[in-house]
C-alpha positions in Angstrom: 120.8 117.4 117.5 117.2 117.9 118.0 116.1 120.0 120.6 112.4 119.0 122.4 110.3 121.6 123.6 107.6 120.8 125.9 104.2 122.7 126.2 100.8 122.8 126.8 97.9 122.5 124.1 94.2 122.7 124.1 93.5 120.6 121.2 90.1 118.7 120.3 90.4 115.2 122.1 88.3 113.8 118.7 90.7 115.3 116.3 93.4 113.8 118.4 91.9 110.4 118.8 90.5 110.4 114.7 94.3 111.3 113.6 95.8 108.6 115.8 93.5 105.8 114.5 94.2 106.8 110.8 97.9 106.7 111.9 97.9 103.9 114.5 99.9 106.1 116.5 100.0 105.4 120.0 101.0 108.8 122.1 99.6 112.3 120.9 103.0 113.3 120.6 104.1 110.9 117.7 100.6 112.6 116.2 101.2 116.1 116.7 105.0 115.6 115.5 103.4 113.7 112.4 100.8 115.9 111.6 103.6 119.2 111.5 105.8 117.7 109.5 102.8 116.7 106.9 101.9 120.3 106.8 105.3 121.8 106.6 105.7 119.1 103.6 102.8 119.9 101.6 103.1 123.6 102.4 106.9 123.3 100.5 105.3 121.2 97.5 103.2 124.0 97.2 105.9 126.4 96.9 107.0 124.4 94.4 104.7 124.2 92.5 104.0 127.8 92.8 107.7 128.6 90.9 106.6 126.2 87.8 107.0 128.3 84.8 109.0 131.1 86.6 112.5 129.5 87.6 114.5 129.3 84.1 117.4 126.1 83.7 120.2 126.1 81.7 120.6 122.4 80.9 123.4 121.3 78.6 121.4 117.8 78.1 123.9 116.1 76.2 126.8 117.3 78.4 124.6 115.5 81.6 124.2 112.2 79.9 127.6 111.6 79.2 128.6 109.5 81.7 132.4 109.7 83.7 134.9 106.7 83.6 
């Protein structure tokens, strides 16, 4: 279930209007909704890429290419 939450922003009407015609979005809404999840994307890609070289595995790489029958 997704809960909405409505409010009131003061955001530049050309950032708005350059974002929705790189998008071809037609409300502000489907922009502003777009343009957080982008960020919250990118933001956990660079996490991730943050923890490269610090998170040990323990892969048993024959044991997960055998395959189950």
């Amino acid at each position: 279930m997704v809960i909405l939450m409505r409010t009131t922003l003061d955001l530049p009407e050309d950032l708005i209007e350059e974002a929705k015609a790189l998008t071809r979005f037609k409300s502000k809404t489907d922009v502003v909704i777009h343009s957080l999840k982008e960020l919250i994307r990118r933001q956990r890609i660079e996490e991730l890429k943050a923890m490269a070289g610090h998170v040990e595995l323990h892969v048993d790489r024959a044991k997960s290419r055998r395959r189950l029958r």
